[in-house]
C-alpha positions in Angstrom: -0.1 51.2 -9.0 -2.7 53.5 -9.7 -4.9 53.6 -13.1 -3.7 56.9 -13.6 -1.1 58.5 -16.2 1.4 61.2 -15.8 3.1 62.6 -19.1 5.7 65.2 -18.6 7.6 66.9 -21.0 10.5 69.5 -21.4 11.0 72.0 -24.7 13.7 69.8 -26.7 16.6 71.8 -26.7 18.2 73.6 -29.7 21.7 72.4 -30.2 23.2 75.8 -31.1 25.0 75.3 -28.2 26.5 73.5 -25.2 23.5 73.2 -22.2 23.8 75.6 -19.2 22.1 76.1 -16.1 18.5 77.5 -17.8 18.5 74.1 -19.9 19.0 72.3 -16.1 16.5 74.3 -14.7 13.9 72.9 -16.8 14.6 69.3 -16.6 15.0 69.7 -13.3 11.6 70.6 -12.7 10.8 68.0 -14.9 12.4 65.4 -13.1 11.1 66.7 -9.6 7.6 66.2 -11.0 8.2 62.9 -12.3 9.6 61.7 -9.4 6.6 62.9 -7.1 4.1 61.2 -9.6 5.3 58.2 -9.5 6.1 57.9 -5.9 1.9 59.1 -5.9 1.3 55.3 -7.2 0.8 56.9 -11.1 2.4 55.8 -14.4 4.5 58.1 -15.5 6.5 59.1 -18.6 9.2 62.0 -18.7 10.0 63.1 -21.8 13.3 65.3 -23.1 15.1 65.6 -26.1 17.2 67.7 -28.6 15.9 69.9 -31.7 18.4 69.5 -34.7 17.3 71.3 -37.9 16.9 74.7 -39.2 19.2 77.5 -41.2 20.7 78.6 -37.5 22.2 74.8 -36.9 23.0 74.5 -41.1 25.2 77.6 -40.6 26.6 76.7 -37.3 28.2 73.4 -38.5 29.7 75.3 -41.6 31.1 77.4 -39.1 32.8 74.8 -37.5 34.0 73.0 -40.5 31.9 70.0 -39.9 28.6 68.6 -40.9 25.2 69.2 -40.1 24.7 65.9 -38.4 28.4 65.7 -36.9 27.4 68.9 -35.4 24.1 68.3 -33.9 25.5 64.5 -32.7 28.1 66.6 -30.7 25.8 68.7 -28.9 23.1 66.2 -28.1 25.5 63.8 -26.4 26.6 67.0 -24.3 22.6 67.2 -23.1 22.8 63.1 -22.9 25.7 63.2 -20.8 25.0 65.8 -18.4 21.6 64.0 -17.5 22.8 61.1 -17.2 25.6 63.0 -15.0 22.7 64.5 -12.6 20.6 61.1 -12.1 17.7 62.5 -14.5 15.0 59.5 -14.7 13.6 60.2 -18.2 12.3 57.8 -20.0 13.1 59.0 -23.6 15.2 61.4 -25.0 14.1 62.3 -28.5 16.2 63.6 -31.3 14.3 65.6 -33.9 17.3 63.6 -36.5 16.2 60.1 -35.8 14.6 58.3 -38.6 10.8 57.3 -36.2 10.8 61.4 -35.8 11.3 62.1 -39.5 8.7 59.4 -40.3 6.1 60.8 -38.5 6.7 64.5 -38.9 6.3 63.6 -42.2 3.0 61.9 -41.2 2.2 64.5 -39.7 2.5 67.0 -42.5 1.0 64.4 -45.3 -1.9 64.5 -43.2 -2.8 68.1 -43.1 -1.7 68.6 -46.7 -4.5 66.2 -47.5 -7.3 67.3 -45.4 -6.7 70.9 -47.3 -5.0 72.9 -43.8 -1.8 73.3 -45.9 -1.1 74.8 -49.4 1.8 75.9 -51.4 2.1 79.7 -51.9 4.7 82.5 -52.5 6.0 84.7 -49.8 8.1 88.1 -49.0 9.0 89.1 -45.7 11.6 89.4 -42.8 12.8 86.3 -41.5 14.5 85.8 -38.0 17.3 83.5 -38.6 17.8 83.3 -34.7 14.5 82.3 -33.8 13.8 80.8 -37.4 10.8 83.0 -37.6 9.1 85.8 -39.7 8.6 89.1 -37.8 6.3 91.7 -38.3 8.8 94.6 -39.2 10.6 96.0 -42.4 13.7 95.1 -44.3 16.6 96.2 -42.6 15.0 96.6 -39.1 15.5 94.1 -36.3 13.8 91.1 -34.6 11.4 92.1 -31.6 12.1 89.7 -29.9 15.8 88.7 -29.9 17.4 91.9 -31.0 18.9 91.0 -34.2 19.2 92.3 -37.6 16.3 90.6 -39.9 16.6 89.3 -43.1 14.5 90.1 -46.2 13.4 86.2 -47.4 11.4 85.5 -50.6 10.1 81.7 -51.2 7.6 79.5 -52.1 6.1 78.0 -49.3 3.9 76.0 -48.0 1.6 77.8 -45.5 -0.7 76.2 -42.8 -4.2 77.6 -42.3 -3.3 79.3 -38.8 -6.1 81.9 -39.3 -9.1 79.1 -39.2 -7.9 78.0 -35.5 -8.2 81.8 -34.2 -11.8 81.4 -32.6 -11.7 77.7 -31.2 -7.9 78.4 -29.6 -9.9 81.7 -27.9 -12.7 80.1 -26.4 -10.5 76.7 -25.0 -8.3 79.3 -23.5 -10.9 81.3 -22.3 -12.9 78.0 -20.5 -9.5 76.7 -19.3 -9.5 73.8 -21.2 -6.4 75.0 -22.5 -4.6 75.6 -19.1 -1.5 78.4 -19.5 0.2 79.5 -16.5 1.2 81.7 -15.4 -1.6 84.2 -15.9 1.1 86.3 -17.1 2.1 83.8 -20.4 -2.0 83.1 -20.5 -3.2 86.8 -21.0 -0.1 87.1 -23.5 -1.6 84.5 -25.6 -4.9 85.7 -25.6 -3.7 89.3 -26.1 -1.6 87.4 -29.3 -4.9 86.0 -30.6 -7.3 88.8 -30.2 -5.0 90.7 -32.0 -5.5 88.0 -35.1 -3.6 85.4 -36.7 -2.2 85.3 -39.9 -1.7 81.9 -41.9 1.7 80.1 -41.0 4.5 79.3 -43.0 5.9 76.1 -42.4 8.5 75.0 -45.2 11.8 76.6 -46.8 13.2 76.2 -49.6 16.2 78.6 -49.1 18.5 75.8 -47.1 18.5 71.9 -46.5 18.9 71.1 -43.3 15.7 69.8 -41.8 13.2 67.1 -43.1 11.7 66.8 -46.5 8.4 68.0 -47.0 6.6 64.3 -48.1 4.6 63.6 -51.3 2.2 64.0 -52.6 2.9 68.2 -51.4 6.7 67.6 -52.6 5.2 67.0 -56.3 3.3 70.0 -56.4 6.4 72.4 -55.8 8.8 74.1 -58.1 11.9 73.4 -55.4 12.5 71.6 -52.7 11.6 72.1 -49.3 11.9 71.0 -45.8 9.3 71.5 -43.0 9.4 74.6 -40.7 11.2 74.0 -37.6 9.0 74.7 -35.3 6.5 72.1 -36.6 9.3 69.6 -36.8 10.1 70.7 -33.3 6.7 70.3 -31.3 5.6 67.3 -33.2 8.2 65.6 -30.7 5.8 65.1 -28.0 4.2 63.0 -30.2 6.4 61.5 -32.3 8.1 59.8 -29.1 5.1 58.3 -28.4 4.5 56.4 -31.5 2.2 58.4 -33.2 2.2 57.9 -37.0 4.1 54.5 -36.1 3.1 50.8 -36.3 3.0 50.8 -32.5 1.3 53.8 -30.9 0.7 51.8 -27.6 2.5 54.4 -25.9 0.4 57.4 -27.3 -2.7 55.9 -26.4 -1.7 55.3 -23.2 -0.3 58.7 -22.1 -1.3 61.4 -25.0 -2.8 64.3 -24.3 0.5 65.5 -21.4 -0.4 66.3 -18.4 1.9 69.0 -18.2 4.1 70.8 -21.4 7.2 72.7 -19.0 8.5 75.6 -21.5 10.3 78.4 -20.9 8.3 81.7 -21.2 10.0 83.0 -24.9 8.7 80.3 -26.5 5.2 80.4 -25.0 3.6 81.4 -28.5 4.7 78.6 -30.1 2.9 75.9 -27.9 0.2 77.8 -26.8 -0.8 79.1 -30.6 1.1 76.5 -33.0 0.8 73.3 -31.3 -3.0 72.9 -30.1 -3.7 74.7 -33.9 -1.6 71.5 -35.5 -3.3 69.3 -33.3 -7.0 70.9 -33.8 -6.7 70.4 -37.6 -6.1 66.6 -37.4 -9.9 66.7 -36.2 -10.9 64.2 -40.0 -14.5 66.6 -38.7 -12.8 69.4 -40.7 -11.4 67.6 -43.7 -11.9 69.8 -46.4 -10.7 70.8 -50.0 -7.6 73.4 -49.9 -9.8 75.8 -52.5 -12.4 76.5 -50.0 -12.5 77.6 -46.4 -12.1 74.8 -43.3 -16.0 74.2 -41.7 -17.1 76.1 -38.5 -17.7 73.7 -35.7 -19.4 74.5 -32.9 -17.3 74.9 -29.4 -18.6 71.9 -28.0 -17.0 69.9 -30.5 -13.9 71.4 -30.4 -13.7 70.9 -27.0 -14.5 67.3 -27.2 -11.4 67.0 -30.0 -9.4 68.9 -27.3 -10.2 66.5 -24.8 -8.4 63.9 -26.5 -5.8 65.9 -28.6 -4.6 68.9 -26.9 -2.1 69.2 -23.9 -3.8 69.9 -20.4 -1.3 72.5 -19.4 1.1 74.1 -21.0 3.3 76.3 -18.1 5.9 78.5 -18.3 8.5 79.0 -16.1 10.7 82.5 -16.5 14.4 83.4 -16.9 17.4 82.6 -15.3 19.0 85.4 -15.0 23.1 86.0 -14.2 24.5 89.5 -13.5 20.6 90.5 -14.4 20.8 89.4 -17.8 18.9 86.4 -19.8 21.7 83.7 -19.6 22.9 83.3 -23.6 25.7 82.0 -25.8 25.7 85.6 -27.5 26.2 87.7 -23.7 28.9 85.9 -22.9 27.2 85.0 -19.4 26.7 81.2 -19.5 26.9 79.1 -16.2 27.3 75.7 -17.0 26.1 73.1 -15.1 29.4 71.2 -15.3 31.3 73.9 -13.2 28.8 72.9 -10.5 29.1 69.4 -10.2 32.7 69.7 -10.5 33.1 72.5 -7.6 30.8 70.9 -5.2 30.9 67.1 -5.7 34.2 67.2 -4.3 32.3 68.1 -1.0 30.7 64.5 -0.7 31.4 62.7 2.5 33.6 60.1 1.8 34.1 57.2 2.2 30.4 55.9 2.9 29.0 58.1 0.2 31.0 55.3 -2.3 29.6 51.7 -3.4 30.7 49.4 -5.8 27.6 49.8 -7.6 27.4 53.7 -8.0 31.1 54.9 -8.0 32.8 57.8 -6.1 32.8 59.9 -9.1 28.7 59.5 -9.6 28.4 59.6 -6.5 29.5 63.4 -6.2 28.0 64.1 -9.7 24.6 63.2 -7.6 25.6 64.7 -4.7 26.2 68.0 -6.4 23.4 67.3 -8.3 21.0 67.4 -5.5 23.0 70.9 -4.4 21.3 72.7 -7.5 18.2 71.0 -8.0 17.1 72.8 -4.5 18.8 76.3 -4.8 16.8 76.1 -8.1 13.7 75.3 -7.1 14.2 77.0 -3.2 15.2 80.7 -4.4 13.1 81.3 -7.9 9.3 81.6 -7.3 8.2 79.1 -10.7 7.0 81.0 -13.6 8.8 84.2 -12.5 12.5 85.3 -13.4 15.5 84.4 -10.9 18.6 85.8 -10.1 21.6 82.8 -9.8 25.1 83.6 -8.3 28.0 81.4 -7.4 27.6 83.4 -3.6 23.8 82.8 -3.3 24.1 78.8 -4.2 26.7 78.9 -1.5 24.8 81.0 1.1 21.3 78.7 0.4 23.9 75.2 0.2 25.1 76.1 3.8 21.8 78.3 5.4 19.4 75.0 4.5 20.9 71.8 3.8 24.4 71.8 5.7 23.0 74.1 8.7 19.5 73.0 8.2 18.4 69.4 7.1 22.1 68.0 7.0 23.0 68.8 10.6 19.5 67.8 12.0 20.1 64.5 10.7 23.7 63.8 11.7 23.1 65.1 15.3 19.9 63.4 15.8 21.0 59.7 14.9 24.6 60.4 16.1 22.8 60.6 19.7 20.8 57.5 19.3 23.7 55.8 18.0 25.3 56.9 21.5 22.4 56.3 24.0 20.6 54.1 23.0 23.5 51.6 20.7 21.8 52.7 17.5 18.3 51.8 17.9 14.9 53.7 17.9 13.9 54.3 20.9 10.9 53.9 22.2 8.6 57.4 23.4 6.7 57.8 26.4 4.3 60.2 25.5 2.9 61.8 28.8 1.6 65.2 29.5 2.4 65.5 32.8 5.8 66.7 33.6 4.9 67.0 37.6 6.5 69.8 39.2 9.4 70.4 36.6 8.0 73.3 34.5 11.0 72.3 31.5 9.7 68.9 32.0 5.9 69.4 31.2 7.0 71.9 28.4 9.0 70.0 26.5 6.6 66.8 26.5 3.8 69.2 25.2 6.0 69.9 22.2 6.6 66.4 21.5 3.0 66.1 21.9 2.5 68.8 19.5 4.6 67.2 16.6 2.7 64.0 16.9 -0.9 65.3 16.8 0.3 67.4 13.8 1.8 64.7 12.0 -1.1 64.4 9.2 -1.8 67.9 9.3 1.6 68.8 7.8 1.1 66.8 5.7 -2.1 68.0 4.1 -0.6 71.2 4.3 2.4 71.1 2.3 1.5 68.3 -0.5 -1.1 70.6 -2.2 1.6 73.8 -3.1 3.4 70.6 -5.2 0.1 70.4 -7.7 0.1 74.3 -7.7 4.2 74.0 -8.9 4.7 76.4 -5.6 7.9 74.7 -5.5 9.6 77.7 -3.2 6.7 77.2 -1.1 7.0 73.8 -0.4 10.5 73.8 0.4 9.9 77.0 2.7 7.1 74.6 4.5 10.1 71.8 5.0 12.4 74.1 6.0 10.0 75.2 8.8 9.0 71.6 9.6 13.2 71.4 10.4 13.8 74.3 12.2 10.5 72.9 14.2 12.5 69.7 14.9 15.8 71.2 15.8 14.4 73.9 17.9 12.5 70.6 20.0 15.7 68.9 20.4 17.6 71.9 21.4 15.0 72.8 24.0 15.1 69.2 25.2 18.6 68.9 25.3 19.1 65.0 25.3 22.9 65.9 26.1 21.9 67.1 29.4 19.0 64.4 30.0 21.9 61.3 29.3 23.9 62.4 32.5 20.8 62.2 34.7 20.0 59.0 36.4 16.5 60.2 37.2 13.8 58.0 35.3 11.7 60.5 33.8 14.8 62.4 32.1 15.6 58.8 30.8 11.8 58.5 29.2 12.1 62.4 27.7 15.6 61.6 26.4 13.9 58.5 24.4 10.8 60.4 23.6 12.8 63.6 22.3 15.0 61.2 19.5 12.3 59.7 18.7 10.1 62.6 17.8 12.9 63.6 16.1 13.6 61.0 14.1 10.1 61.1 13.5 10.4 64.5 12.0 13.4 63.4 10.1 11.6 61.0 8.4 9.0 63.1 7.7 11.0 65.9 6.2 13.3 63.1 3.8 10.0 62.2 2.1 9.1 65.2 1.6 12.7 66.4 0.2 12.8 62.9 -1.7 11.7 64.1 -5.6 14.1 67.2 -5.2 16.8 65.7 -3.3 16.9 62.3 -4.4 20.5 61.0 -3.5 20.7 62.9 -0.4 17.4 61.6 0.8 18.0 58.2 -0.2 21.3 58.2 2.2 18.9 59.8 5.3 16.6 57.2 4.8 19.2 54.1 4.6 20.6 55.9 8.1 17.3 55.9 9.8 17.5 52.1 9.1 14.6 52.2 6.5 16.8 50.7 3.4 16.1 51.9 0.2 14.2 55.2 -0.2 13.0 54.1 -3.9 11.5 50.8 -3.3 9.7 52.7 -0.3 8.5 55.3 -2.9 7.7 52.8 -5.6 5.5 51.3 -3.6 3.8 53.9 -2.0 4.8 54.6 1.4 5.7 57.9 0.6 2.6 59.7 -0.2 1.6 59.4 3.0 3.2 58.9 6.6 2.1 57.5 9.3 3.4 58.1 13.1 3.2 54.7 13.8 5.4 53.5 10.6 8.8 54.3 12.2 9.2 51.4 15.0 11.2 51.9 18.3 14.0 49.2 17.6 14.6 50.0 14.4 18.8 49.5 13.8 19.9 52.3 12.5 22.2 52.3 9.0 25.6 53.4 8.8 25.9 57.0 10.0 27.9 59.8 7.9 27.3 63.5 7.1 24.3 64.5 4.5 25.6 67.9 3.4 29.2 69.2 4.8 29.5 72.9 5.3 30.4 74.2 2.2 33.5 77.7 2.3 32.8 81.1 0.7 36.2 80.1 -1.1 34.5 77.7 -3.7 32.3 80.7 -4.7 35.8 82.1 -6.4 36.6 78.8 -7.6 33.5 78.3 -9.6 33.9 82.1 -11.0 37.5 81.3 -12.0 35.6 77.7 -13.6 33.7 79.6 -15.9 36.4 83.0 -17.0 36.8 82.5 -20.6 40.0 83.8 -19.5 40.7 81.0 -16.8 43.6 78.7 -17.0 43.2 75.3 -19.2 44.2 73.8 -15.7 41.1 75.1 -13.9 38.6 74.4 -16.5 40.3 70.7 -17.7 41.1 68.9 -14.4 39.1 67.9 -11.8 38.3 70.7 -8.4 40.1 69.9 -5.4 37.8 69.3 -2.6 36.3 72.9 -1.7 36.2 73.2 2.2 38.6 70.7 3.4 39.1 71.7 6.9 40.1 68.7 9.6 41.7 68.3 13.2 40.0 70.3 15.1 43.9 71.3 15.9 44.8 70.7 19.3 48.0 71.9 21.1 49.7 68.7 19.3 48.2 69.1 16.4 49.5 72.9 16.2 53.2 71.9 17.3 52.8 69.8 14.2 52.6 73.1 12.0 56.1 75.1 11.3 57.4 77.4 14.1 55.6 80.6 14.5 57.7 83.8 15.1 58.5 84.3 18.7 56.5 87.7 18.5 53.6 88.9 16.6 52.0 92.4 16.9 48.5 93.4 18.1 47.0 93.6 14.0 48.6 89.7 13.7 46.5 88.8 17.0 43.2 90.5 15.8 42.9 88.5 12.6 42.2 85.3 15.1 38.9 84.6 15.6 37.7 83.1 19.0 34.8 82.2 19.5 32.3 80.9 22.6 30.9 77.1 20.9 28.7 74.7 22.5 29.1 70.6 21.8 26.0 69.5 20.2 27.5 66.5 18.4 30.4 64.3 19.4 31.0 61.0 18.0 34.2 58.3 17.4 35.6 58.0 14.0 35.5 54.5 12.5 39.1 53.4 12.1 40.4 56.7 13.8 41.9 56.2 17.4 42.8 59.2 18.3 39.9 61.5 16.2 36.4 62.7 17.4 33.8 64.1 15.5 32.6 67.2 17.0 29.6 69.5 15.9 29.3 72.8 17.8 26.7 75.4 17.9 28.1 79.1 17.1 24.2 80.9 17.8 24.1 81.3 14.0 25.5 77.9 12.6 26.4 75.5 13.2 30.4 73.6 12.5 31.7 70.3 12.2 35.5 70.0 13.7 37.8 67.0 14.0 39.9 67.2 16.9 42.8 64.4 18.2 41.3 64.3 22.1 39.9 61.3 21.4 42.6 58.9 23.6 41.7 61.8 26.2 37.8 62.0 26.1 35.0 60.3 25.8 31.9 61.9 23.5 29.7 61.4 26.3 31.5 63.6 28.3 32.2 66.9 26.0 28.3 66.6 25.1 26.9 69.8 26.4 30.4 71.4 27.3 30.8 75.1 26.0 34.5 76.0 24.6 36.5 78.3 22.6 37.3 77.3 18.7 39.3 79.4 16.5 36.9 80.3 13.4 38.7 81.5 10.8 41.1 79.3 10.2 41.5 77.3 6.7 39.2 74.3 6.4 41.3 71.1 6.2 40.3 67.4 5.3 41.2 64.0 7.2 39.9 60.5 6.7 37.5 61.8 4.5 35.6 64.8 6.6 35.9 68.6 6.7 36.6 70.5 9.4 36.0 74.4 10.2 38.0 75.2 12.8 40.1 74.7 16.0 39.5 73.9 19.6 41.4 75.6 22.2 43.2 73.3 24.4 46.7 73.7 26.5 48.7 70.6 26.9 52.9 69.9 28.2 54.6 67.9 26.6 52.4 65.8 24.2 50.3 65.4 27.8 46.4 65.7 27.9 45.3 68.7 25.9 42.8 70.7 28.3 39.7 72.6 27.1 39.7 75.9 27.0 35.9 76.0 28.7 33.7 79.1 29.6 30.4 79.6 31.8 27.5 78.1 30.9 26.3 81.6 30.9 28.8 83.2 28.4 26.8 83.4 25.5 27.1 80.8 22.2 28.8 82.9 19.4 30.2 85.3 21.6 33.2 86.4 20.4 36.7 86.4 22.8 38.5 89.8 22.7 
């Protein structure tokens, strides 16, 4: 373990309402980052949370005829349960209601009261209930920044000393101390500043609902008051940690954060309010509240900032759906929930269950996985995204089903067949003689090896930058490299020779490509935990997490994946997901939907099976004795290649087939199985029907049918075509 610390935190969210996708989106990246520090050897902390208090939450409960605290307990489990429902690993979730928060707020505040930063005062002015702020604009006018009507407010408060922090907040900004990105959210904040800074309220006394202001400040005020939200709110990062507690082990071991994730509309508040907050604790500026705080020179605010202030504060933008800001008052939420429930369903069954997880967390994590890379593949970080049911669908199948998933399943499903399920063991040699396919498919496999580190060094650094689209672009590439090596070496082709050297290239190419396999799961492992932990167990590695914990991730080594290695037990990654569940999740989320949809559990989305052979079809009802020319054009036929063909455990008469279309590739099930061997249909190029409705058996999907003729229940034959017929092709 190394010496070093890694504090993460998210914004705590405001339980107005239920969480959505934008709430996941954060933690996500969160958790991603957590994950990859610790797997980097560091100690690391994640911390998340809900923020209770304030007029908005007050108003809300009397809405629902319950109170404040009923409330806010209702919507914080919701947060609790749906991380706990994704596999988040953080290590505290803080509510701003819990008596060690209120105590040290409170600390907080009594503390800066008596070092003269805050005093009591009367104010006028139009407040924001929305974002529980006061706005620059007259009665009657509305909030610039939300939209909604203000409201004309008239208190006693007690103000904080804002103004005095203008300069220092400049110059750490300015230096980088203070680290804000994007440069976007960092030239906002200084554009905020050099535009000046007025002193800050931070109590009301027109509602109840938050903490009590503490003596001796309560004494000196005609009513009582509770402290600003927003000061309640970011004292959380600190509060969690211990500070103003008995034990502060825990702040002194990982305060100042490394990184503060935020979404960009509240970038003012921790960029301007919280280093300000923590700046005044410096006892250097103690002062009395009748005169002005001491100037201290930069150096010494830097020092105090050192030790105080967060590293980095970075914002990430918008999530936008049907190019709008997702929000409780458009209408146009997305909950998470609607996602795990449509695609965890899709979870390979039955080796995806275990007494110790369960089938239903299983899929939870499965699905899980699903959004935590259409997240981080599609939205550049810091800038705005579009989401759609369609595009999750289109990335799902493009990368992880087409891409990484298929990769996986056809690599170890042919050293499972040639070589009984262990590694094989390369033979690395340039020269191919005087077989031109020979010598150019052993340079590639040279190739991968010698660039083994130098991927590496390539793709870890976009993870510091938060380039999170760029990384997964660069293991998407490292993928396509992989498959595009096995399908030039064709190991299908090589197992039917009895020549030598095709026996050495068909070891070498599954091993390189298991190498790159292995590669590619580390990589993948902080953003696709579950699925990665199931590639890893299949390569025959065991447990993805005790590799990571102790620190064979950062770093691979060609040599670390031994020829001989068992393989684990073998089952699909990522199943091809249908256009269909793109409806089903839009039908999920229709406040007009049926209680049925939105109350019981999805069916399983794409649930295609026997790759329907003659038998299987005379299984179905009779078709009509005649159909017309418009019936016949609705078939799909096209020209398929075997990549993949493997028994079914338990399943005498199935095969597992995966076949190349050009463009995708398709799992089928088909009944030959008392009629061919997987060996033999390897290679074979054949006619499947395309469009027909994905079915389900034993557990798998299948997309589609083969074409076969049989008499009388007798051997089906395969429809086959030319080897030079063209994959894809379509049959007219």
């Amino acid at each position: 373990m190394s010496d070093r610390t890694f504090y993460v935190t998210t914004p705590i969210y405001y339980v107005n309402a239920r969480p959505h996708i934008g709430h996941a989106y954060t933690t996500i990246v969160a958790d991603v980052l957590a994950r990859r520090h610790r797997l980097l050897g560091e100690k690391t902390y994640f911390l998340t949370g809900t923020d209770e208090h304030g007029q908005k939450i007050e108003r809300s409960a009397a809405a629902a005829g319950v109170a404040p605290q009923t409330f806010a307990d209702q919507v914080s489990r919701s947060f609790e349960d749906l991380w706990r429902r994704m596999g988040i690993t953080h290590n505290d979730f803080i509510r701003t209601t819990s008596s060690r928060h209120k105590e040290a707020v409170q600390h907080l505040f009594a503390t800066l009261y008596e070092r003269g930063f805050i005093e009591l005062r009367t104010y006028t002015g139009q407040y924001c209930v929305s974002d529980e702020a006061f706005v620059e604009v007259g009665p009657g006018e509305s909030c610039p920044e939300c939209g909604r009507i203000t409201e004309t407010l008239s208190e006693e408060n007690f103000f904080f000393k804002l103004s005095a922090f203008q300069r220092p907040l400049i110059d750490l900004i300015e230096s980088g101390q203070l680290a804000i990105t994007p440069e976007t959210r960092r030239n906002e904040v200084l554009s905020f500043l050099k535009g000046g800074l007025k002193d800050l309220s931070i109590s009301r006394s027109s509602f109840s609902w938050g903490i009590p202001v503490p003596e001796p400040a309560a004494s000196a005020a005609a009513q009582k008051h509770v402290i600003y939200v927003w000061m309640d709110a970011l004292a959380n990062y600190i509060t969690a940690l211990g500070y103003g507690s008995s034990d502060d082990s825990l702040f002194r071991t990982f305060w100042p954060a490394n990184v503060q994730l935020v979404g960009k509309e509240i970038i003012r508040f921790h960029c301007i309010y919280w280093p300000a907050f923590l700046l005044a604790l410096n006892p250097r500026l103690q002062h009395k509240s009748s005169e002005e705080p001491p100037v201290l020179p930069a150096e010494e605010h830097s020092a105090w900032a050192r030790e105080w202030l967060p590293k980095a504060v970075t914002a990430h933008g918008w999530l936008l759906f049907e190019e709008s800001k997702m929000s409780k008052s458009r209408g146009n939420i997305v909950r998470t929930e609607t996602i795990l429930d449509a695609f965890g369903p899709l979870c390979p069954q039955p080796e995806m269950e275990s007494a110790a997880l369960g089938a239903q967390h299983g899929h939870d994590l499965f699905a899980s996985d699903v959004l935590r890379y259409f997240l981080l593949r599609e939205i550049p970080f810091g800038q705005d995204g579009s989401f759609s049911f369609d595009a999750l669908i289109t990335r799902y199948n493009a990368d992880l089903a087409n891409g990484y998933g298929n990769l996986v399943s056809r690599t170890l499903a042919m050293i499972a067949q040639y070589f009984e399920g262990s590694i094989p063991s390369p033979s690395l040699e340039r020269n191919g003689g005087q077989d031109p396919a020979r010598t150019e498919r052993r340079a590639m496999a040279e190739a991968i090896r010698d660039d083994f580190q130098a991927i590496q060094e390539r793709v870890h650094p976009l993870f510091g930058r938060y380039a999170f689209h760029e990384y997964l672009l660069e293991v998407m590439r490292l993928i396509s490299r992989i498959d595009n090596f096995l399908s030039a070496s064709a190991p299908w082709k090589l197992a039917k020779s009895s020549d030598e050297e095709d026996r050495k290239d068909l070891a070498t190419s599954l091993f390189v490509s298991a190498q790159g396999i292995r590669l590619a799961t580390a990589f993948l492992h902080p953003v696709l935990p579950f699925a990665t932990a199931r590639a890893w167990a299949q390569l025959g590695l065991g447990s993805i997490e005790d590799a990571a914990a102790q620190g064979e991730l950062k770093l691979l080594h060609w040599a670390d994946l031994k020829p001989g290695t068992q393989l684990g037990v073998l089952g699909a990654i990522f199943p091809r997901a249908n256009k269909g569940l793109a409806q089903k999740m839009t039908d999920m989320e229709s406040p007009i939907a049926p209680a049925s949809i939105v109350s019981t559990p999805v069916e399983p989305a794409p649930a295609p099976v026997a790759a329907n052979t003659a038998e299987q079809a005379a299984a179905q009802p009779t078709a009509p004795s005649s159909i017309s020319i418009d019936d016949f054009a609705k078939i799909e036929m096209r020209v398929a290649q075997i990549a993949v063909a493997e028994r079914i455990p338990k399943a005498d008469k199935l095969l597992r087939l995966v076949v190349d279309l050009g463009n995708e590739r398709r799992q089928i099930l088909s009944g030959i199985a008392e009629w061919y061997t997987p060996e033999e249909l390897i290679g074979r190029r054949i006619i499947v029907i395309t469009n027909l409705a994905p079915r389900k058996m034993r557990g798998l999907e299948s997309y589609g049918m083969l074409l076969a003729a049989s008499q009388d229940g007798g051997k089906p034959y395969l429809a086959t075509v030319p080897d030079e017929a063209p994959i894809g092709s379509r049959l007219k």
